[in-house]
C-alpha positions as CSV (number, residue, x, y, z in Angstrom):
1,X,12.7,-33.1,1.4
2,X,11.3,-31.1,4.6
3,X,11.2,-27.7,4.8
4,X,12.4,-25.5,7.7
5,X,9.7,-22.8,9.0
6,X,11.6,-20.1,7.9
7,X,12.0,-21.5,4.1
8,X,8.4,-22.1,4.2
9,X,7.7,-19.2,5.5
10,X,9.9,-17.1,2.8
11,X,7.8,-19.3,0.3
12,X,4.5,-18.3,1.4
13,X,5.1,-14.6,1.4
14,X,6.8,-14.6,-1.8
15,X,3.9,-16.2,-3.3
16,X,1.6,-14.4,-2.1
17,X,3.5,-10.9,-3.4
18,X,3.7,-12.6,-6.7
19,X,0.2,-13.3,-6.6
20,X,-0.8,-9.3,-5.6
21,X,1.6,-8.2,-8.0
22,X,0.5,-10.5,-10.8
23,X,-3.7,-9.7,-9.7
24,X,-2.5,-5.5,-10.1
25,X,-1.5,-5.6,-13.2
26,X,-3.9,-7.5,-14.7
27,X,-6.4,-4.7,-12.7
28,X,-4.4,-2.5,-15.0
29,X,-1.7,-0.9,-12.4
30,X,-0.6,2.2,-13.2
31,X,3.6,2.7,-13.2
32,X,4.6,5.6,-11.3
33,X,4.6,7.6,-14.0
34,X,1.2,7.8,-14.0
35,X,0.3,8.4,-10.5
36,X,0.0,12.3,-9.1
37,X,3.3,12.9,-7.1
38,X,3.1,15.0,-4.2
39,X,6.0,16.6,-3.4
40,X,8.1,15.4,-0.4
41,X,7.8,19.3,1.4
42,X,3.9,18.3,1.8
43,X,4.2,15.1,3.1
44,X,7.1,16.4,5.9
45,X,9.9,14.3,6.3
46,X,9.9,10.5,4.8
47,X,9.8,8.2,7.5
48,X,10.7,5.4,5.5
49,X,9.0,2.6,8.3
50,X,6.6,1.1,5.5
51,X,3.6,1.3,7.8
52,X,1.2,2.7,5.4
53,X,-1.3,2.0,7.8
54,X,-0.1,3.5,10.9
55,X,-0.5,0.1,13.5
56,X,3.2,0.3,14.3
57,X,3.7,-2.9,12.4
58,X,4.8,-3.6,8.7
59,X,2.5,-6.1,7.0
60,X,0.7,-7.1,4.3
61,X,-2.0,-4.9,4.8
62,X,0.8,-2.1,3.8
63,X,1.6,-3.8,0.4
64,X,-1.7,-3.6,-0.1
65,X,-2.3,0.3,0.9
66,X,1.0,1.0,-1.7
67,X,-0.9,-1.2,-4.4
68,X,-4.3,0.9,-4.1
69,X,-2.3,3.7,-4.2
70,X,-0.2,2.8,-7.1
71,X,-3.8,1.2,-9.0
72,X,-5.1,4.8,-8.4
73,X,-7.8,3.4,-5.9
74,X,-6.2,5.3,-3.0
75,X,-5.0,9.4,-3.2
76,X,-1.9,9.0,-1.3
77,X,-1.8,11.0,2.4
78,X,0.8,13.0,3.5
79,X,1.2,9.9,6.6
80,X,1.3,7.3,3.3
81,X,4.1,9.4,2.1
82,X,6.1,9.5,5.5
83,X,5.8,5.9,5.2
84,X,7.4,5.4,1.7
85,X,10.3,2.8,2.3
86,X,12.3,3.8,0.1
87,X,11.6,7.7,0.9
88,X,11.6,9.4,-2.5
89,X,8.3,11.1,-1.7
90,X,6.2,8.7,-4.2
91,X,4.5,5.7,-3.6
92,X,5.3,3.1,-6.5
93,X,5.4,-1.2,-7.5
94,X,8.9,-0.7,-6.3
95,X,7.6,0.0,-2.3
96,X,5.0,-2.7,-2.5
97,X,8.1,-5.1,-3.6
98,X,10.3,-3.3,-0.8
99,X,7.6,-4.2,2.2
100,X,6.7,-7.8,0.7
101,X,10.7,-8.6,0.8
102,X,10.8,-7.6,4.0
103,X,8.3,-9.2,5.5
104,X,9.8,-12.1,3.7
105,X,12.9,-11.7,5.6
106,X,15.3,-10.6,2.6
């Protein structure tokens, strides 16, 4: 059975987050418990947009940014915190999973 470009596509991305969120934790990721929040009144008003990295775009490179911040590699920026899709004013697993679903078209 063929698949369509958009099923393949779907497949690709969702492999690939399962494979970033499967490398973190055995890197030891931190839940969001752990992590320092910063309170929403520093970062300014939550964007929501997902662009962690502030090209105009969301990618992968933005799952990424949320992971390293999540790991602990990264102190998140006020900008990171604008960016938070889901807008609580912490960056956790649960955004990384957010931008990876979109970008997978769910």
């Amino acid at each position: 059975m063929r698949m369509n470009s958009r099923s393949r596509r779907l497949l690709q991305v969702t492999t690939l987050g399962l494979v970033t969120v499967g490398v973190a934790f055995a890197m030891g990721l931190r839940t969001s418990e752990s992590v320092r929040t910063i309170a929403s009144i520093e970062a300014g008003t939550a964007l929501g947009d997902g662009d962690f990295d502030g090209n105009g775009v969301m990618d992968i490179a933005d799952a990424i940014r949320a992971l390293e911040i999540v790991h602990g590699y990264a102190t998140p920026t006020p900008n990171d915190l604008r960016a938070d899709p889901n807008g609580d004013g912490i960056v956790t697993i649960d955004d990384a999973l957010h931008i990876l679903q979109t970008l997978a078209g769910r």
